[in-house]
PDB file of N, CA, C and O in Angstrom:
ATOM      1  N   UNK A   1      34.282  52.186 -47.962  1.00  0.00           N
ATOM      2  CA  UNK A   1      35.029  51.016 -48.368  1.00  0.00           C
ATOM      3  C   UNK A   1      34.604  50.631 -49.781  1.00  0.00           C
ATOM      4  O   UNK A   1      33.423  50.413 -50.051  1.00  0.00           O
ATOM      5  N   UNK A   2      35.533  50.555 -50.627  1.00  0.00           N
ATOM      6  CA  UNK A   2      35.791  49.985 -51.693  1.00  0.00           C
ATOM      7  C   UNK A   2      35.544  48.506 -51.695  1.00  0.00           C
ATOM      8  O   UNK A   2      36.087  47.904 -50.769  1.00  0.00           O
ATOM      9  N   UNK A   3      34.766  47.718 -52.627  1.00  0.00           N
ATOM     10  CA  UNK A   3      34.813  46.206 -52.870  1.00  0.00           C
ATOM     11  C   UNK A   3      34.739  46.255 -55.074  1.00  0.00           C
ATOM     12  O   UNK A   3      34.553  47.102 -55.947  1.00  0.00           O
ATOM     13  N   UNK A   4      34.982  44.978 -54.997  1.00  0.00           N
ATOM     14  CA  UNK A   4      35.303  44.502 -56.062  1.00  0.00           C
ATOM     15  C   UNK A   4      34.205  44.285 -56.985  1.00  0.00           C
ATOM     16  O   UNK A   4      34.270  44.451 -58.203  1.00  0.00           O
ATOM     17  N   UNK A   5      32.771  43.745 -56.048  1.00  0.00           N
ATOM     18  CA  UNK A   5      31.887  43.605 -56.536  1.00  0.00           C
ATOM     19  C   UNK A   5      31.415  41.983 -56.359  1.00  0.00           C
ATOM     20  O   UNK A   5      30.379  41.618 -56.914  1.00  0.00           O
ATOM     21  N   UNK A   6      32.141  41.122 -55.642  1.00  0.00           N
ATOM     22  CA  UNK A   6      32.396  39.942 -55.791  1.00  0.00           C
ATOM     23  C   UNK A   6      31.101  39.507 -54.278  1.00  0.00           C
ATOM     24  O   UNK A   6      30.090  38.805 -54.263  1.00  0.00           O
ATOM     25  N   UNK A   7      31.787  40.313 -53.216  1.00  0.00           N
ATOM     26  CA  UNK A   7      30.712  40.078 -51.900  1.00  0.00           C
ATOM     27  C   UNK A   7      30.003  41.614 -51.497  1.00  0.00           C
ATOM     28  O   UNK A   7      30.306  42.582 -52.194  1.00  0.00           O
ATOM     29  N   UNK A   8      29.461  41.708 -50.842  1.00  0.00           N
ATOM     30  CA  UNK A   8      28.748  43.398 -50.810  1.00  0.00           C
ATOM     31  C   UNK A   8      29.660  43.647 -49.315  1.00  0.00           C
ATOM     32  O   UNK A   8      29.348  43.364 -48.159  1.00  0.00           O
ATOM     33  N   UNK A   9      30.629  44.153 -49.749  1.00  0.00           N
ATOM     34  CA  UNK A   9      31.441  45.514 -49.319  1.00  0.00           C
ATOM     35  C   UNK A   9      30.530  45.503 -47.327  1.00  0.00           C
ATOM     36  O   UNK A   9      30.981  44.766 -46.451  1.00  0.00           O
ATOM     37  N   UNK A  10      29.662  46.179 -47.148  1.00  0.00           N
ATOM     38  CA  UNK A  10      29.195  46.354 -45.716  1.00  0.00           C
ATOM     39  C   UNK A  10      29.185  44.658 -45.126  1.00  0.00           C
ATOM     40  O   UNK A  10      29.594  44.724 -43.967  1.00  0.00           O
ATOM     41  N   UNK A  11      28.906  43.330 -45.449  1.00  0.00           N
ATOM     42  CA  UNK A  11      28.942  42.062 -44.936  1.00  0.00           C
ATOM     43  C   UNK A  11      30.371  41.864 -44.716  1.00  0.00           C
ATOM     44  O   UNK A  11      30.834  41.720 -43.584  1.00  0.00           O
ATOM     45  N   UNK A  12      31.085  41.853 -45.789  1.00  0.00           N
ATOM     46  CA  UNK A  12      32.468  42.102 -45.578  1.00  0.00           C
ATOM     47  C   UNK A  12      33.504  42.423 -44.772  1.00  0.00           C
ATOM     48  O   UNK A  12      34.577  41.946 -44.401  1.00  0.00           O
ATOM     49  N   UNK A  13      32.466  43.920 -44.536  1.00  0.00           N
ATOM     50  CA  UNK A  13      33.346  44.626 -43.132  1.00  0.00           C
ATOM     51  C   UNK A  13      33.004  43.921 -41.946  1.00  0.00           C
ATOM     52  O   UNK A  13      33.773  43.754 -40.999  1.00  0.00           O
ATOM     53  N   UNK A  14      31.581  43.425 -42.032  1.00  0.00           N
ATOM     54  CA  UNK A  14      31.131  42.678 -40.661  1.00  0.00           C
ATOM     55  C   UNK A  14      31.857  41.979 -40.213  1.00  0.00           C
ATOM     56  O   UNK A  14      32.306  42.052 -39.069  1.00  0.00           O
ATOM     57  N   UNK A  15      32.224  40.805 -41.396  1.00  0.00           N
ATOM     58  CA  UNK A  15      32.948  39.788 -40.890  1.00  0.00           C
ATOM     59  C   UNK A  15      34.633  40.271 -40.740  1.00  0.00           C
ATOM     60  O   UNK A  15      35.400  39.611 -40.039  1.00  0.00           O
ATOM     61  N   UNK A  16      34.865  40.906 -41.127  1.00  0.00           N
ATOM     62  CA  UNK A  16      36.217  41.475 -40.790  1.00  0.00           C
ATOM     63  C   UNK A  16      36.331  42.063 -39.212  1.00  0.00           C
ATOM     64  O   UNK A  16      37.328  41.732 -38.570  1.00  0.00           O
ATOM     65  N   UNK A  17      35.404  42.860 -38.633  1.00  0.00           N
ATOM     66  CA  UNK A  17      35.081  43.442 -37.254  1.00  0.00           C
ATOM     67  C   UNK A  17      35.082  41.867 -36.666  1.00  0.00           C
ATOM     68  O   UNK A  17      35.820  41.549 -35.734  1.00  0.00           O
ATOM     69  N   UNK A  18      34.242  40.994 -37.267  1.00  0.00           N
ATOM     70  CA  UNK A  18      33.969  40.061 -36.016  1.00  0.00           C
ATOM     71  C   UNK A  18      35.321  38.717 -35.769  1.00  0.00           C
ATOM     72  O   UNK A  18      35.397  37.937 -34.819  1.00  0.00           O
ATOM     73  N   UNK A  19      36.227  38.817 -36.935  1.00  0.00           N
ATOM     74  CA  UNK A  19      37.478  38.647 -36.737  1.00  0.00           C
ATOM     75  C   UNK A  19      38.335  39.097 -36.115  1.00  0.00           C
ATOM     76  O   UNK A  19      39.082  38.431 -35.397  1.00  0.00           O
ATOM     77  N   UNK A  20      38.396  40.494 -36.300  1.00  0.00           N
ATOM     78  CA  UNK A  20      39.040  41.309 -34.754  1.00  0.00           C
ATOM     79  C   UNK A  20      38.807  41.532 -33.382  1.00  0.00           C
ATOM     80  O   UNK A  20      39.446  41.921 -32.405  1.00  0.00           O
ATOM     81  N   UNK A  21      37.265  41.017 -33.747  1.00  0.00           N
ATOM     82  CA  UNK A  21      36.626  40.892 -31.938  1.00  0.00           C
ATOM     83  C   UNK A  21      37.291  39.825 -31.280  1.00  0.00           C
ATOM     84  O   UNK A  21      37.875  39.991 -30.209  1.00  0.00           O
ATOM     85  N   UNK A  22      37.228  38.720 -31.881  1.00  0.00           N
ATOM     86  CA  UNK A  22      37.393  37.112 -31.827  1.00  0.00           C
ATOM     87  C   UNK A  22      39.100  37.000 -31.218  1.00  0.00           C
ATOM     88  O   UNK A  22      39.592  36.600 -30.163  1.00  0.00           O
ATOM     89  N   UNK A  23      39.816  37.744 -32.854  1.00  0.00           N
ATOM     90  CA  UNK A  23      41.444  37.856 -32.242  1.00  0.00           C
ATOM     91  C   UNK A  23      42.102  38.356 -30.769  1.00  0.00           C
ATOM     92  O   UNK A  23      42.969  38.020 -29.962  1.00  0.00           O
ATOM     93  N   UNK A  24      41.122  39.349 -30.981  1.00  0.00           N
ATOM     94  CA  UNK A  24      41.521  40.427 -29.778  1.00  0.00           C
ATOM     95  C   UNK A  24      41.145  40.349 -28.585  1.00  0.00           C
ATOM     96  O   UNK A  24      41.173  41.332 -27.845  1.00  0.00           O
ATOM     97  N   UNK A  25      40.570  38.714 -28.050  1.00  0.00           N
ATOM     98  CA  UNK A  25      40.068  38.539 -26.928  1.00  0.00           C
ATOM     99  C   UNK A  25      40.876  38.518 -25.839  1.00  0.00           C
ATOM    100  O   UNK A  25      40.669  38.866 -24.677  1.00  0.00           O
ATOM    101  N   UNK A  26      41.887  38.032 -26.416  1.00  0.00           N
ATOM    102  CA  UNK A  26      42.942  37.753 -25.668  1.00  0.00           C
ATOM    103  C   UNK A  26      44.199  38.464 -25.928  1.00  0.00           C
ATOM    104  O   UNK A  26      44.427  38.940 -27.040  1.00  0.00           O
ATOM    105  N   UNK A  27      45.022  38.556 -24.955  1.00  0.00           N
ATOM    106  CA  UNK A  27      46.058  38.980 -25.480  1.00  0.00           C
ATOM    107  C   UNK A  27      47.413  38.643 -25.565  1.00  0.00           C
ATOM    108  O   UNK A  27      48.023  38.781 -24.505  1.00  0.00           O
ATOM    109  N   UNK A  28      48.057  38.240 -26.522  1.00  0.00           N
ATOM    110  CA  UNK A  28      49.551  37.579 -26.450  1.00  0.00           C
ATOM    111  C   UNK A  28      50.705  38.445 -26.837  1.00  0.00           C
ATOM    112  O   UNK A  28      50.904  38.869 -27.976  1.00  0.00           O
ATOM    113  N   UNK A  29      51.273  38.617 -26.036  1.00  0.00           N
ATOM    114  CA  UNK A  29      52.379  39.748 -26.330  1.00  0.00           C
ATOM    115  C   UNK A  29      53.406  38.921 -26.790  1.00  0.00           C
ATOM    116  O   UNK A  29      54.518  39.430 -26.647  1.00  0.00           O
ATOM    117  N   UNK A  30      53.398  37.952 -27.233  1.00  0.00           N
ATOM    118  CA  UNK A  30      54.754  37.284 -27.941  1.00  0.00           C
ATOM    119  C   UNK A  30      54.452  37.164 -29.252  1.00  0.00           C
ATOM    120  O   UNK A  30      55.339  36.810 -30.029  1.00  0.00           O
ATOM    121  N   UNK A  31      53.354  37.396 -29.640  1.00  0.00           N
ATOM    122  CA  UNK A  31      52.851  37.339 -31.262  1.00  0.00           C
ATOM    123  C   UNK A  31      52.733  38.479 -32.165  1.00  0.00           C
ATOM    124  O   UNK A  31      51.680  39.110 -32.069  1.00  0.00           O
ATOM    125  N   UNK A  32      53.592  38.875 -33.023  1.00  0.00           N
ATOM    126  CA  UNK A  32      53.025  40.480 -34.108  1.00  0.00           C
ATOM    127  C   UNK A  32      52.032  40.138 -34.420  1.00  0.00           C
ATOM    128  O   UNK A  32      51.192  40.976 -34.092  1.00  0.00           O
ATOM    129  N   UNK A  33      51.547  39.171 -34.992  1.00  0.00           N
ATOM    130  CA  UNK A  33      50.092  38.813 -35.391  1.00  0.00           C
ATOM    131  C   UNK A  33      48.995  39.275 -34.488  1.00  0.00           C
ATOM    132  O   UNK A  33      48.168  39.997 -35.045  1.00  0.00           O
ATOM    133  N   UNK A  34      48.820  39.055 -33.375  1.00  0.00           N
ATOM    134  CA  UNK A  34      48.244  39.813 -32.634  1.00  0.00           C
ATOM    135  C   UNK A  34      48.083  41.421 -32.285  1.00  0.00           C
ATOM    136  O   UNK A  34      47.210  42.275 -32.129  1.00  0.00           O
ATOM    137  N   UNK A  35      49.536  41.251 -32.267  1.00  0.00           N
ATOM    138  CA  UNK A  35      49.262  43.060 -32.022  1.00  0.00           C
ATOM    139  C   UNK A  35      49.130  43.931 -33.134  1.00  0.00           C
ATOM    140  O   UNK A  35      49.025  45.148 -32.977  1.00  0.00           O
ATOM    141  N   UNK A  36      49.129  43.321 -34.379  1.00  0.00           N
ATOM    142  CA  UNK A  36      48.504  43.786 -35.576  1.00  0.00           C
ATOM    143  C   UNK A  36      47.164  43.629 -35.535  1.00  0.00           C
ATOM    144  O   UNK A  36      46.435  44.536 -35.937  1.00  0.00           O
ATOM    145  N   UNK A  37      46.774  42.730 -35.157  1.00  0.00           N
ATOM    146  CA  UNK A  37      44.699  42.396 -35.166  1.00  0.00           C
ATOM    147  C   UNK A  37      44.726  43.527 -34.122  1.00  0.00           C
ATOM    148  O   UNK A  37      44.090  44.445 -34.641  1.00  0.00           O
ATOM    149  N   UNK A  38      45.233  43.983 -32.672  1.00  0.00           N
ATOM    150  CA  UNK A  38      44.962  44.993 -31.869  1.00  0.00           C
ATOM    151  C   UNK A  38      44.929  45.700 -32.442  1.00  0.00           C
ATOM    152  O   UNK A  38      43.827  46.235 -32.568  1.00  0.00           O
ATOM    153  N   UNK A  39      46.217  46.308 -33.312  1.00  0.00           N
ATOM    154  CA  UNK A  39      46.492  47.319 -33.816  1.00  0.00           C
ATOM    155  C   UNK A  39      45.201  48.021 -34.913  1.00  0.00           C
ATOM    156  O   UNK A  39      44.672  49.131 -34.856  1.00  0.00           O
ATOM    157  N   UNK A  40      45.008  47.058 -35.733  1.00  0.00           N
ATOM    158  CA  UNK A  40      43.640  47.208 -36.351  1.00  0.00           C
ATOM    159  C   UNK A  40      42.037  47.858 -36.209  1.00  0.00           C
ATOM    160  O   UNK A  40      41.306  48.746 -36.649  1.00  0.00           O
ATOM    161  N   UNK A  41      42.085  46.707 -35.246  1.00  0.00           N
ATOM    162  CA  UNK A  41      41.017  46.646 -34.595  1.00  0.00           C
ATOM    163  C   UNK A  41      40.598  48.405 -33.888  1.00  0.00           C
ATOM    164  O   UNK A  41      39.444  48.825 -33.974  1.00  0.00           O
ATOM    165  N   UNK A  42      41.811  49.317 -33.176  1.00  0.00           N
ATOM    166  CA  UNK A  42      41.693  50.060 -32.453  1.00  0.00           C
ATOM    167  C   UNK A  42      41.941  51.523 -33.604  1.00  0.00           C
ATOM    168  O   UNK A  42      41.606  52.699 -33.468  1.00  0.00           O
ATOM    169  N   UNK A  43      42.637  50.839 -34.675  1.00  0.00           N
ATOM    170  CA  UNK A  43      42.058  51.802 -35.702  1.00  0.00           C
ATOM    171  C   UNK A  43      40.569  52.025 -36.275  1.00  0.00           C
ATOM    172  O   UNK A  43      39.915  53.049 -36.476  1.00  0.00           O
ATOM    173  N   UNK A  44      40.245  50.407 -36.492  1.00  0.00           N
ATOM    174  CA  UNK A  44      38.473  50.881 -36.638  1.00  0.00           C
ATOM    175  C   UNK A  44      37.824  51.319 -35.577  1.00  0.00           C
ATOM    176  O   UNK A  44      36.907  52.104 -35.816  1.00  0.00           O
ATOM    177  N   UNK A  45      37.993  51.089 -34.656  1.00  0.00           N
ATOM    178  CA  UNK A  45      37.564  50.945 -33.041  1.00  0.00           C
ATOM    179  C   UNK A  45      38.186  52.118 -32.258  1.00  0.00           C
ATOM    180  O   UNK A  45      38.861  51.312 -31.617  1.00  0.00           O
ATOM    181  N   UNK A  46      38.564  53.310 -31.735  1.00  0.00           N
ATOM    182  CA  UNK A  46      39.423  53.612 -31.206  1.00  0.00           C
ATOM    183  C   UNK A  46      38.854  53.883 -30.116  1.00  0.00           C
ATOM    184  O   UNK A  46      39.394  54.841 -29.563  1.00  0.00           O
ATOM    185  N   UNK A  47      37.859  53.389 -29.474  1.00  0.00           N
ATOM    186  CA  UNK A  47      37.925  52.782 -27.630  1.00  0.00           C
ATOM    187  C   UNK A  47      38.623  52.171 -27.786  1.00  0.00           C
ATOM    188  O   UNK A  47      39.669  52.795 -27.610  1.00  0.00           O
ATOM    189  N   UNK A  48      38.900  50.821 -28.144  1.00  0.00           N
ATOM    190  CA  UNK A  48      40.241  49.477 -27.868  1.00  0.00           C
ATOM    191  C   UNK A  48      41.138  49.876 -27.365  1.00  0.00           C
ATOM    192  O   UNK A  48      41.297  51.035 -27.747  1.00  0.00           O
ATOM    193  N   UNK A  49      41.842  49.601 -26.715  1.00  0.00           N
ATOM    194  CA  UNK A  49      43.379  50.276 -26.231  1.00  0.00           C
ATOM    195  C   UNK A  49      44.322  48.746 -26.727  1.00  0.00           C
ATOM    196  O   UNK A  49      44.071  47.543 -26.663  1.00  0.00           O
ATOM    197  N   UNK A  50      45.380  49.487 -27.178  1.00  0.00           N
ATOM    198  CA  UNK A  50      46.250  48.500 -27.416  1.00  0.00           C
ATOM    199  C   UNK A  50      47.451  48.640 -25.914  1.00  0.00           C
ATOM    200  O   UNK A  50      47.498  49.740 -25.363  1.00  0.00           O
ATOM    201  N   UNK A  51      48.092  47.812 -25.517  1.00  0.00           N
ATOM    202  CA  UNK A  51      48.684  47.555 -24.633  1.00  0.00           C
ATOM    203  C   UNK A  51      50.404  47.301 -25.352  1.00  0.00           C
ATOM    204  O   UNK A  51      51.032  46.257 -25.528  1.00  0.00           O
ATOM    205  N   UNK A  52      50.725  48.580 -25.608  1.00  0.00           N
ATOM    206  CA  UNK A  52      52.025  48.635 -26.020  1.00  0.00           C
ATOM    207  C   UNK A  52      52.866  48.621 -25.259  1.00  0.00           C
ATOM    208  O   UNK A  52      53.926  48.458 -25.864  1.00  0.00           O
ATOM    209  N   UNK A  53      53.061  48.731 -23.865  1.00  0.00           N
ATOM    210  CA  UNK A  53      53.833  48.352 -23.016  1.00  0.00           C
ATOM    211  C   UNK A  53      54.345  47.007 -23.057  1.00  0.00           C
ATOM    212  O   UNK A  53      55.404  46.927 -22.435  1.00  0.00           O
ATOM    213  N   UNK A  54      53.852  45.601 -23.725  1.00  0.00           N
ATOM    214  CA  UNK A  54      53.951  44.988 -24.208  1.00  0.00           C
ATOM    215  C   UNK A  54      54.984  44.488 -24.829  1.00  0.00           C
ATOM    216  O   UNK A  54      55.606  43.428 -24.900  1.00  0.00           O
ATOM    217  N   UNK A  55      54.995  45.770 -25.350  1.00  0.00           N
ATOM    218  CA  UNK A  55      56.468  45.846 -26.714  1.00  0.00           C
ATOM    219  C   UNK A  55      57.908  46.146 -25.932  1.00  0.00           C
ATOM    220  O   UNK A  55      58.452  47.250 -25.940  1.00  0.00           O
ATOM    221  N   UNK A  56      58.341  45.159 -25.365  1.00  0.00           N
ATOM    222  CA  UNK A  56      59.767  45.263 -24.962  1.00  0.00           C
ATOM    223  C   UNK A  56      60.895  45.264 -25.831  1.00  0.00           C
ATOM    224  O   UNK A  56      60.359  45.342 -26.936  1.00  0.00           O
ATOM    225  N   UNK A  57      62.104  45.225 -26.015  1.00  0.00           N
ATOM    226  CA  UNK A  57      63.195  45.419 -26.778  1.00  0.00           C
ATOM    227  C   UNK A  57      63.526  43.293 -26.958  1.00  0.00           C
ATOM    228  O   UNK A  57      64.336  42.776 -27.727  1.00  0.00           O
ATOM    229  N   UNK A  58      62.668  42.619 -26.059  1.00  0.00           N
ATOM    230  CA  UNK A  58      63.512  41.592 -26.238  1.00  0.00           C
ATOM    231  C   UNK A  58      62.217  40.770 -27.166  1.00  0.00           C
ATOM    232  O   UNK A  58      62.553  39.827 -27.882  1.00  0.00           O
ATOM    233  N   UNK A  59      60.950  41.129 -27.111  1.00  0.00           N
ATOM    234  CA  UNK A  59      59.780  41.017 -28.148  1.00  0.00           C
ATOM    235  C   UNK A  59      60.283  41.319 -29.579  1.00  0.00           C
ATOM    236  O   UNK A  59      60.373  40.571 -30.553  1.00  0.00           O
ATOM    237  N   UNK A  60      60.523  42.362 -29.461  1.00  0.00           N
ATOM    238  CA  UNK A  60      61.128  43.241 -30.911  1.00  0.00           C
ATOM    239  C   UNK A  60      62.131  42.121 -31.275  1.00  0.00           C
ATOM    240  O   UNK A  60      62.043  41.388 -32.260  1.00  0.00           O
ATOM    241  N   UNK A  61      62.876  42.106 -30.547  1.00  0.00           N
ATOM    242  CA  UNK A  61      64.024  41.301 -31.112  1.00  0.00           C
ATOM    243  C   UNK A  61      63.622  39.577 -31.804  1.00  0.00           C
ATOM    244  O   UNK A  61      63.828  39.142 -32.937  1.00  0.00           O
ATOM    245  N   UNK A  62      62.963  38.870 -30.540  1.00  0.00           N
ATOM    246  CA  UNK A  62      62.409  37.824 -30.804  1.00  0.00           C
ATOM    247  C   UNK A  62      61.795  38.183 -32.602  1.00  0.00           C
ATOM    248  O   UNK A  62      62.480  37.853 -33.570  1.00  0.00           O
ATOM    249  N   UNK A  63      60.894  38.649 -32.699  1.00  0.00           N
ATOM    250  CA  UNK A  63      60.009  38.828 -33.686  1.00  0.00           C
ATOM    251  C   UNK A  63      60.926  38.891 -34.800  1.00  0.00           C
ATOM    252  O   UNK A  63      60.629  38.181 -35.761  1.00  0.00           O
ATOM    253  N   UNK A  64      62.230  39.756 -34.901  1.00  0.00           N
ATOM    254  CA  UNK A  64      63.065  39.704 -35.757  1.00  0.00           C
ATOM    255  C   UNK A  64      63.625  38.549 -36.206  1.00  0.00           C
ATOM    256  O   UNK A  64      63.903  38.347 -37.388  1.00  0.00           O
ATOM    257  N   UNK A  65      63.805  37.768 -35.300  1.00  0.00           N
ATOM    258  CA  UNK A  65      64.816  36.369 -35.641  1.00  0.00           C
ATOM    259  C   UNK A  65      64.753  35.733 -36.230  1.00  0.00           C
ATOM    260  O   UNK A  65      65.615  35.109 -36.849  1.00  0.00           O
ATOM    261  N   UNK A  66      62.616  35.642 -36.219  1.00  0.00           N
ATOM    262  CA  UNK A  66      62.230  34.576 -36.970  1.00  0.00           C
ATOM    263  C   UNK A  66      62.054  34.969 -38.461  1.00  0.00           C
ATOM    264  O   UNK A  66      61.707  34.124 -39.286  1.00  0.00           O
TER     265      UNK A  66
END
């Protein structure tokens, strides 16, 4: 990981992990916001399972509207 120089790059990531721990406690399938922090999270992480079943056609849609 790349940083700017501004905070040290490894604290950074910490607190970024412990934001995705925090998000991802729960799970709301009516929120992209969420299933982006999943989504994340299980990229740094890939034990996590994301629960894409989740993703129905009427979610998708919702999410669009707004």
């Amino acid at each position: 990981m790349t940083g700017d120089g501004l905070v040290d790059a490894d604290w950074w990531r910490e607190r970024q992990d412990a934001y995705l721990e925090a998000a991802t406690a729960v799970r709301h399938p009516q929120s992209v916001l969420n299933l982006l922090d999943h989504l994340e999270r299980a990229r740094r992480h890939p034990a996590h399972t994301v629960a894409l079943d989740d993703l129905t056609p009427e979610v998708v849609s919702g999410w669009c509207r707004r």
